[in-house]
N, C-alpha and C positions, 0 to 999 in steps of 0.2 A: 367317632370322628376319624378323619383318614390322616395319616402322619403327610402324608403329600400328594395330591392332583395334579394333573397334568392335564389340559384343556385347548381347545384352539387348534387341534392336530389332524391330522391324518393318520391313522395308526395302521402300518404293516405286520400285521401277525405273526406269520411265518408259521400259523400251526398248520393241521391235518391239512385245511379248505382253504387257505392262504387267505382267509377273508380279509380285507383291507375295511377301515371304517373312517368315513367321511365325515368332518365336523365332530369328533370325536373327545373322548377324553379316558384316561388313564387314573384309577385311584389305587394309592399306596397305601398298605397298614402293614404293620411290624415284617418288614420285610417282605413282604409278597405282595402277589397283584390280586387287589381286590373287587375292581370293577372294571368293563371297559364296556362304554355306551355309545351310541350318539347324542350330544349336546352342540346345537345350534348354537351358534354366537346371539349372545342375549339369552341363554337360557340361563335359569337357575341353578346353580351349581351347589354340588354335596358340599359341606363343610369336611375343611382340611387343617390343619396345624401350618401347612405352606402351600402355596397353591402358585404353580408353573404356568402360566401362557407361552404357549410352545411358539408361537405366531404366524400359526399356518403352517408349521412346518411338520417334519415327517416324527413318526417316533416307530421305533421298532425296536425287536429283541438287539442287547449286544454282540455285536460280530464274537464267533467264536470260532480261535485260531488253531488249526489240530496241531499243527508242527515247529517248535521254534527252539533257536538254541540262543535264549535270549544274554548270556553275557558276552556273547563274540558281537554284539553289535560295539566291542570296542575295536574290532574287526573289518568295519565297515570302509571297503575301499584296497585292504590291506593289498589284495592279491587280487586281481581282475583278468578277464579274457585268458583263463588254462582251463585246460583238463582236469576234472574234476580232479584224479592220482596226482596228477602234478603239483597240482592245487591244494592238498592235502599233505604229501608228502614232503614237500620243496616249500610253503610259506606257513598255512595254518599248524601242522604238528609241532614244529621249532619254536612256532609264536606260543604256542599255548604251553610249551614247556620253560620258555624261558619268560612269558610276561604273566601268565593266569596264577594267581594266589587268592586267597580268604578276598581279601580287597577287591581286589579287579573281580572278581566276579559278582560280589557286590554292589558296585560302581555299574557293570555293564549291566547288570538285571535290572535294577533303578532305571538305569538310563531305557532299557526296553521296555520296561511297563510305562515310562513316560510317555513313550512314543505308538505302544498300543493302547494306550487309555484315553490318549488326545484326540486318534484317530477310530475310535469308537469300537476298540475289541476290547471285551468285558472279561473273557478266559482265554486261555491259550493253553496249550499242550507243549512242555518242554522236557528238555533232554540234554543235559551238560554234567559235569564234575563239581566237585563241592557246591552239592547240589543246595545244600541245608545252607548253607551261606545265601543262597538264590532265591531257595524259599521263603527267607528271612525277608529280603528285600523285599520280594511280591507279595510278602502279606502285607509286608507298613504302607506299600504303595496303593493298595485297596484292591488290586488285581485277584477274579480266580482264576486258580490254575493246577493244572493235575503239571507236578515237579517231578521227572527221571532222574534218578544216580545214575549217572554213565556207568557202563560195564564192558570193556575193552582188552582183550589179551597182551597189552603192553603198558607198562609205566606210563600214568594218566595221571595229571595235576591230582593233588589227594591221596591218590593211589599208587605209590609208587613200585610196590609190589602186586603185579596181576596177579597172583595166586589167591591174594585175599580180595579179589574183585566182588565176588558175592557175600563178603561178610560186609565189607564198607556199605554193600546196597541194602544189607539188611537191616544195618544200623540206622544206614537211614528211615526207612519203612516202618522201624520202633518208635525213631523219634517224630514220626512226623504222622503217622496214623490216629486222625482224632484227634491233633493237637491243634486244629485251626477251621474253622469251618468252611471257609474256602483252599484251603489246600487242600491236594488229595495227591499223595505220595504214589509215584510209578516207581519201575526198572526201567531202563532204555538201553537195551543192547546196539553197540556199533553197527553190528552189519555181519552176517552168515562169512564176510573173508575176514574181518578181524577179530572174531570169535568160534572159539572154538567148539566143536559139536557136543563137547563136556561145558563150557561155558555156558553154551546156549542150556542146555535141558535143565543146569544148577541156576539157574535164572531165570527160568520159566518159572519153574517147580518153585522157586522163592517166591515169586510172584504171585501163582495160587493159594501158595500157601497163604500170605496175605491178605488175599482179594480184591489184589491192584492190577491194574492195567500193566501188559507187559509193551513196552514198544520197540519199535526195529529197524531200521531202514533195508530194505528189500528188492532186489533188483532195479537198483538206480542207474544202473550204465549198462553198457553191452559188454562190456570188461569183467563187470563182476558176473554177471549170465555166463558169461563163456565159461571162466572161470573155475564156479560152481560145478558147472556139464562136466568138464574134461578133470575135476577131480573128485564128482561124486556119480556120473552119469545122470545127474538130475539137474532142473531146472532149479533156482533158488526158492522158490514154495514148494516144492517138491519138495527139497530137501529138507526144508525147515517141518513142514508135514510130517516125513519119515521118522523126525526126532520128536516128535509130539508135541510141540509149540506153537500148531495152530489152533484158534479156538475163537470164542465172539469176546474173549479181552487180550488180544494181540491185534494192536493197531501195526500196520502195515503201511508204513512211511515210502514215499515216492510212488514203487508198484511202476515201472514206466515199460522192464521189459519182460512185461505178460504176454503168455500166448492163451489163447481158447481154453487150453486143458488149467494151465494156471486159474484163470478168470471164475472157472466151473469150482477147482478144490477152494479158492477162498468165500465161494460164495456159499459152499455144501460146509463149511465149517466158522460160516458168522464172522469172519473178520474184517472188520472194518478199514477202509483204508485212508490214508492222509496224500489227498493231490497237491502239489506244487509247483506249480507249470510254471512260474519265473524263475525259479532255480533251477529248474530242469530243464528251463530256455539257455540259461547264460552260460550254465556247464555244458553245455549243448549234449544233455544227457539221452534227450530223447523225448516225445511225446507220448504219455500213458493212454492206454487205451481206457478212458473213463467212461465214454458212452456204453461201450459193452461191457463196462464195470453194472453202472447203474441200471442196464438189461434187465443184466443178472440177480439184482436186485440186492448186490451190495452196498454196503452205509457208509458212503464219499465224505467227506470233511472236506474243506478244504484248510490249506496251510502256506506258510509265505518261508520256510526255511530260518535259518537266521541272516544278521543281517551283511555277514561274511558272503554271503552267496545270492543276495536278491538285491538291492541291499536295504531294502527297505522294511517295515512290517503294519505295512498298509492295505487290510485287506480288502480295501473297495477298491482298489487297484489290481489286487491279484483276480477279483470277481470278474474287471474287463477283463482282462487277460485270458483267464479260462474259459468264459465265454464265445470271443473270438478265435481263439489259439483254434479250438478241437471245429468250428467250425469251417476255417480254410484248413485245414489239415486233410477233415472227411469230406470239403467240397460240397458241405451240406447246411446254409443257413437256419436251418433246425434244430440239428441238436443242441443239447445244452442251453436251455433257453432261460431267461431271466430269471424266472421264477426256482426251476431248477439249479441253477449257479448258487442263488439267493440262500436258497436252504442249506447248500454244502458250507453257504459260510455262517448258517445260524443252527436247524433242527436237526439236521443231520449230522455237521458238527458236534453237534451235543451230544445226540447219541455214539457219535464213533469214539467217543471218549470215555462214555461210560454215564452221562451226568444227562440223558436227555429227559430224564421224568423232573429237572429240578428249572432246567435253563433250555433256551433257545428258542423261545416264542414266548409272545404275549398272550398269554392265557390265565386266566382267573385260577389263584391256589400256585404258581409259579411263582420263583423267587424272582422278585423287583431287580431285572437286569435290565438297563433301559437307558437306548440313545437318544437325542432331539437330536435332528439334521434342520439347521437353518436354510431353507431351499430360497429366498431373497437374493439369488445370484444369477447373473445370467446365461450363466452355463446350466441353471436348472430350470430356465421359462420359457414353452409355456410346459407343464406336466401335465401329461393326459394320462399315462400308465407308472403310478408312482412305483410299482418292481422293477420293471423297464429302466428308470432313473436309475434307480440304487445300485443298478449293474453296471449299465454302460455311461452314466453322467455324473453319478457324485464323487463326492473324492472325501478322502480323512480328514481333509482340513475345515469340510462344510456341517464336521460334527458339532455342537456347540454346548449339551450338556451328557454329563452321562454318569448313571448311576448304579450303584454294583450290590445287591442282595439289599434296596432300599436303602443304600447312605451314598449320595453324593459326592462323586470324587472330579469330577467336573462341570462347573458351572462357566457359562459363558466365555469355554475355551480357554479357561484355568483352571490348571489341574490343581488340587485345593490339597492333596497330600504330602509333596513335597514342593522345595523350590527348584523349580527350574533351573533357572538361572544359575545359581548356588550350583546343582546337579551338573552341569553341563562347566563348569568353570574347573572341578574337578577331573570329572571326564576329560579335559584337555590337559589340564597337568600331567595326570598320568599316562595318556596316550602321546605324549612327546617321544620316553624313550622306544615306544615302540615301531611309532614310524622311522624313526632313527634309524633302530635297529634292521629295519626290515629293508633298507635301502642296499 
C-alpha cells in the first residue's frame, strides 16, 4: 500500500525528456516516488493510506533555490535603490553588526522557509553566520537545504575574530555532517575582495576535506572585476583558479562579469553556477552571460538572493524574470526558453548543489519532493503548454500543497509546521528597533 497518491494531475517531470503526463497520478511510499502513470478520471486507483485529488492541477518536482541568505529576509526593504558597495558598506554591514544574534537569525530563517515553502521551493542553497542557529530553524520548518557558515576576513556576527574563521566553519561541518537528513552542511566564502588568498585555499581545502560543497560569490559587479585585474592581473576565476578553488563542488554564486576565457575555465573544471537576475537587476550589477554559460555546458541553478536584495524569494517569479531578462538583452526570443528556465529552477538546480541523484524531478526511486499548483485561476486558463505556464504565468501564491522527502508541510496553502501568524507577530516585534535604527 502507498503512504500517499496523488491523482487528477498533470505531472511536470523535469527529468532527462521532460516528459509531462496527462491525467496522471503520483504514488508515495516511505519517502520516495514510487509510481507515476496515467490514470483517467474514473479509473481505479492503487490503494493509498491518503489519497490527494490534485483537481486537475499541475504537480512537479519542488522549486530548488541555489542562492539565499535566508535570515536577512529581516532585511527586507531595509536599504533599497544603491550600489551594491554602498549597500553593503553604509546599511547591511552596520545592521547585521548591530541587530544579527542567535535569535534574529532564527526568527529570520523561520520567517524564509515560511515564505519558500508557501511558494513552492522544497531546498534552497544558503550562506549566512550563525549558521547552526539557521540550520536549526530549517530543519523544524521541514525545508531541505545545503546551510553555509559564512567565512569573511572581518568581524562577522558569531565571529568576531576573523582569524578563527575556518575553525568556526569547521565546527560547523562536525556538527552538522549526518546529523539531519535534510541538511547538508557548506562553507560559503564572501567573495575573492573580502577574502583573503589564504582564507580562500584554508576554506577550500576545509571544504574537501569534508566533502561539502564550497560556495562563493564571484564576479558580481564590475567593481569587484576591476578590482581583482589591477591587484592580481587576473580576472576573478582566474584568480580563484590559480589558488586551486576551482572544481565540480565550488558553486559559483552570481558569475555576471564573465568573459569567454572565464566561461571556457568554469566549464573545463565542473563548476556549477547559481544565476540571479533580480538581484543583479536591482543592484544594477549587471547581466550574466548564462546563455553562453549553458553552451558551454555548465550546471545553471537558478537563485533569488536573499531577501535584503530581491526582495522576495519567489522562484516562479525569478523563472519569469530570467527568461525574459536574457531574452531582450540578446534580442533574441529564443534563448532561454521555458523548459530550460524550468530546469535551472528544478534538475539543474539539484545538480549544481550537489543533490541531483536524490531531488529535482519526478522520477521513480526519487525522494517525494512534490508541489500541487491549483491552476483554477484565470491568469492560468486556457493551458495548452503546462512548462510554458510555470514560467511565464504561475506565481508562488497558485501553490497549494507541498511536500518535502514524503511528509507534508503544506496542505491547502497551510504551512502545517509552524504558525504563521504567531511567526510573523515576532518578526515584527523585533524588527521595530531595526527600522528604527536604520533611519
Amino acid at each position: 500500500m502507498l503512504d500517499t497518491l496523488f491523482h487528477n494531475a498533470t505531472v511536470v517531470t523535469a527529468a532527462a525528456d521532460f516528459a509531462v503526463f496527462q491525467e496522471a497520478l503520483v504514488g508515495v511510499r516511505a519517502g520516495r516516488i514510487e509510481r507515476i502513470e496515467t490514470a483517467p478520471v474514473g479509473a481505479t486507483l492503487p490503494r493509498a493510506k491518503e489519497t490527494v485529488d490534485a483537481g486537475g492541477g499541475l504537480i512537479l518536482p519542488g522549486l530548488v533555490n541555489t542562492h539565499t541568505h535566508l535570515p536577512m529576509s529581516l532585511f527586507r526593504g531595509l536599504a533599497d535603490d544603491l550600489p551594491l558597495q554602498q549597500w553593503l558598506s553604509e546599511h547591511i554591514f552596520p545592521a547585521e553588526a548591530k541587530h544579527i544574534d542567535p535569535e534574529a537569525v532564527r526568527l529570520g530563517a523561520s520567517l524564509a522557509a515560511a515564505e519558500l515553502l508557501l511558494s513552492g521551493t522544497t531546498t534552497c542553497c544558503d550562506g549566512y553566520f550563525y549558521e547552526t542557529e539557521a540550520a536549526e530553524a530549517v530543519e523544524r520548518m521541514g525545508l531541505r537545504a545545503v546551510m553555509g557558515q559564512g567565512v569573511i576576513d572581518f568581524p562577522a556576527p558569531g565571529v568576531p575574530d576573523p582569524s578563527r574563521n575556518i575553525d568556526h566553519a569547521e565546527d560547523f561541518l562536525r556538527r552538522w555532517k549526518n546529523a539531519a537528513d535534510r541538511i547538508r552542511p557548506s562553507i560559503f566564502c564572501h567573495s575573492p575582495y573580502t577574502c583573503s588568498s589564504a582564507t580562500l585555499i584554508a576554506a577550500k581545502k576545509a571544504a574537501s576535506r569534508h566533502g561539502v560543497l564550497f560556495q562563493i560569490h564571484v564576479a558580481e559587479t564590475r567593481m569587484e572585476a576591476d578590482q581583482i585585474r589591477a591587484e592580481h592581473n587576473l580576472s576573478p576565476v582566474a584568480y580563484l583558479d590559480r589558488l586551486g578553488v576551482l572544481d565540480a563542488d565550488t558553486l559559483i554564486v552570481h558569475g555576471v562579469w564573465l568573459d569567454g576565457e572565464d566561461i571556457d575555465l568554469l566549464a573545463a573544471r565542473g563548476c556549477p553556477v547559481s544565476h540571479n537576475p533580480q538581484s543583479n537587476m536591482k543592484l544594477a550589477s549587471g547581466v550574466a552571460p548564462v546563455a553562453k554559460m549553458l553552451q558551454a555546458g555548465i550546471r545553471v541553478g537558478l537563485g533569488t538572493d536573499g531577501c535584503a536584495s530581491n526582495n522576495d524569494l519567489d522562484l516562479f517569479a525569478e523563472m519569469d524574470t530570467a527568461a525574459k531578462l536574457h531574452k531582450a538583452v540578446l534580442l533574441d526570443p529564443t534563448v532561454l526558453g521555458a523548459e530550460q528556465v524550468l530546469a535551472m529552477a528544478t534538475c539543474n538546480g539539484a545538480r549544481a548543489i550537489g543533490w541531483g541523484d536524490e531531488i529535482g524531478s519526478v522520477e521513480v526511486g526519487k525522494a517525494a519532493d512534490l508541489i500541487v499548483l491549483d491552476t483554477a485561476a484565470p491568469h492560468l486558463m486556457p493551458m495548452y503548454r503546462p512548462v510554458s505556464h510555470l514560467v511565464y504565468a504561475a506565481r508562488g501564491s497558485d501553490v497549494r500543497d507541498v511536500m518535502v522527502g514524503g511528509r507534508f508541510v503544506v496542505r491547502d496553502r497551510k504551512l502545517l509546521t509552524a504558525d504563521v501568524e504567531e511567526l510573523m507577530d515576532r518578526v515584527a516585534v523585533r524588527c521595530r528597533t531595526i527600522g528604527t535604527s536604520s533611519k
